[in-house]
N, C-alpha and C positions, 0 to 999 in steps of 0.2 A: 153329376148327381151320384152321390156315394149307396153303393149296393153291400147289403152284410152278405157275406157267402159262406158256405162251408166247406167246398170241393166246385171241382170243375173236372170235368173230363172229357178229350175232345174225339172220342175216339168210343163208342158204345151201340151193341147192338142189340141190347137185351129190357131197354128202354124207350121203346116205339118204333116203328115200321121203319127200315134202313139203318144204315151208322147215322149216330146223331150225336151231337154237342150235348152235352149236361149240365145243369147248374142247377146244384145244391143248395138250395138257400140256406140260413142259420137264423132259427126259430120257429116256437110250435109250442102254444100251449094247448093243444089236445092231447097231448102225452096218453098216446093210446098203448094198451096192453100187449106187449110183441112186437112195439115200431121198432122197424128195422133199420131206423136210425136215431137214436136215444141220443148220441154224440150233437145231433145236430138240431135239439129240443133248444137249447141256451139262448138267452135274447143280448149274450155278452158278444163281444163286436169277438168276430173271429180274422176273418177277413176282407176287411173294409174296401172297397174298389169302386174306382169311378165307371159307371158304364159303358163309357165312354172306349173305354180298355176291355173290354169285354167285348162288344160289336167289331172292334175292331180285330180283335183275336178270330171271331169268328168269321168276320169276311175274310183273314187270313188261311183257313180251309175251308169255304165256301165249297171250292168245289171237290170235297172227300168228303162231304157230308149232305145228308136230307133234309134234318133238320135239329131244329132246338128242343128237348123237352126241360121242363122247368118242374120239380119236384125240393122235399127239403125234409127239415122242416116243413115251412107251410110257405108257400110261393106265393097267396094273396095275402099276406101281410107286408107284403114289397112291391104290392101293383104297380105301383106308379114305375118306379124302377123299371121293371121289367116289361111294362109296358113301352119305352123306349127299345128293349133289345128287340121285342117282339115285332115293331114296328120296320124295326132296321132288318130284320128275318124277309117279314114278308116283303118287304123294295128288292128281297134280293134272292126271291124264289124258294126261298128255305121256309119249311114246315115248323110249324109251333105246335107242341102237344103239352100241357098245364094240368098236372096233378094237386087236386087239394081237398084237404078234410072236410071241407064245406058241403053241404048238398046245394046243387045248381038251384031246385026250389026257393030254399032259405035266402040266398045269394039274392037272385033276382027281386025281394022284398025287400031289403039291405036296401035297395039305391046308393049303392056305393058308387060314384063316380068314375073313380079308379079300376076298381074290377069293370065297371061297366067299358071302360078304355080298355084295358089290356085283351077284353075279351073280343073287341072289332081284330084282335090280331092273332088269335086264339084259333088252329084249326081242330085240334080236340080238345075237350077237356073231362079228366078223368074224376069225380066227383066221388066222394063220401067218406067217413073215416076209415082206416084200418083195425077190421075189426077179429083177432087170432085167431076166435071159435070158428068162423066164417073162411079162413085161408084156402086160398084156391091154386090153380097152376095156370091157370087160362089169361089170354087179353089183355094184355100188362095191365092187371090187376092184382092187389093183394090179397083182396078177398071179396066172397060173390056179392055183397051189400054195394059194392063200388059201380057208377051208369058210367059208358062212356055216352058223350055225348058230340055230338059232331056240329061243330057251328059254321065248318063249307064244306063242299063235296070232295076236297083234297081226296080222302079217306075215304075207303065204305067197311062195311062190317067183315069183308074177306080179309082187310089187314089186318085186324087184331084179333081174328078168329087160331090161333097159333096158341101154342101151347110155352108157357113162360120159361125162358132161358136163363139162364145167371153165366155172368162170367165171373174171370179168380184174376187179381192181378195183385202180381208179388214186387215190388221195389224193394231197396236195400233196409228200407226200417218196418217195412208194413206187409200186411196182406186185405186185399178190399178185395170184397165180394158184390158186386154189383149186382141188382135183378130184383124179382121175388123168390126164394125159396122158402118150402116149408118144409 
């Protein structure tokens, strides 16, 4: 099952509780004011992958990492998708933490099937648009309108009570700043 991605990163502390796995998804029409990743708005296929390649990357440093967070774009517009990685997460002790524009509210009326799966595999998820006026520094959040919401006791509110880090990472073409900053 082919997954559109934007980035990956296996190696990040500054996006939920421990080093955790990243995946970026590619697409997002809430094109919110300030997202901090406009690059990754596009519904044009960037990097096409089977998930397959993906689970198995990650059970490849299974043990340097806590867990998955899944961010993008928009991550439930690839539930199904991701719901497979997510599933392959939890068989293997690795944490799931799921950011998306959605309010959890609105979701749970959806009856979307799909979300409704990804989220049996789901141990946080970070819910609401990114909204600039709103920018905060706290609980890998972008901004205070964001709930986090905890769907098992993995987590409690002392892990994301922390103040938001960003890291700098420079290769030979690029410089990526991961995190929230404002």
């Amino acid at each position: 099952m082919l997954i559109n991605i934007a980035k990956i990163d296996k190696n990040c502390r500054v996006l939920g509780p421990g080093k955790r796995y990243i995946i970026w998804v590619q697409g997002c029409f809430f094109k919110c004011k300030g997202c901090y990743n406009v690059e990754y708005q596009s519904f044009e296929g960037k990097i096409l992958i089977d998930t397959e390649e993906i689970i198995k990357d990650i059970l490849s440093v299974k043990d340097k990492i806590e867990g998955v967070t899944f961010l993008g774009g928009e991550p439930l517009l690839q539930a199904k998708q991701l719901t497979k990685i997510a599933k392959k997460c939890q068989e293997n002790d690795l944490s799931v933490l799921c950011y998306t524009g959605f309010e959890y509210e609105d979701l749970k009326g959806m009856k979307n099937k799909n979300v409704e799966e990804l989220f049996k595999y789901v141990d946080v998820l970070i819910d609401g648009l990114y909204v600039e006026e709103l920018a905060i520094n706290r609980e890998f959040k972008g901004s205070s309108n964001q709930k986090i919401i905890y769907f098992t006791n993995r987590y409690k509110k002392k892990d994301f009570d922390v103040e938001n880090l960003y890291e700098i990472e420079i290769d030979e073409n690029n410089l990526h700043i991961k995190g929230f900053y404002k």
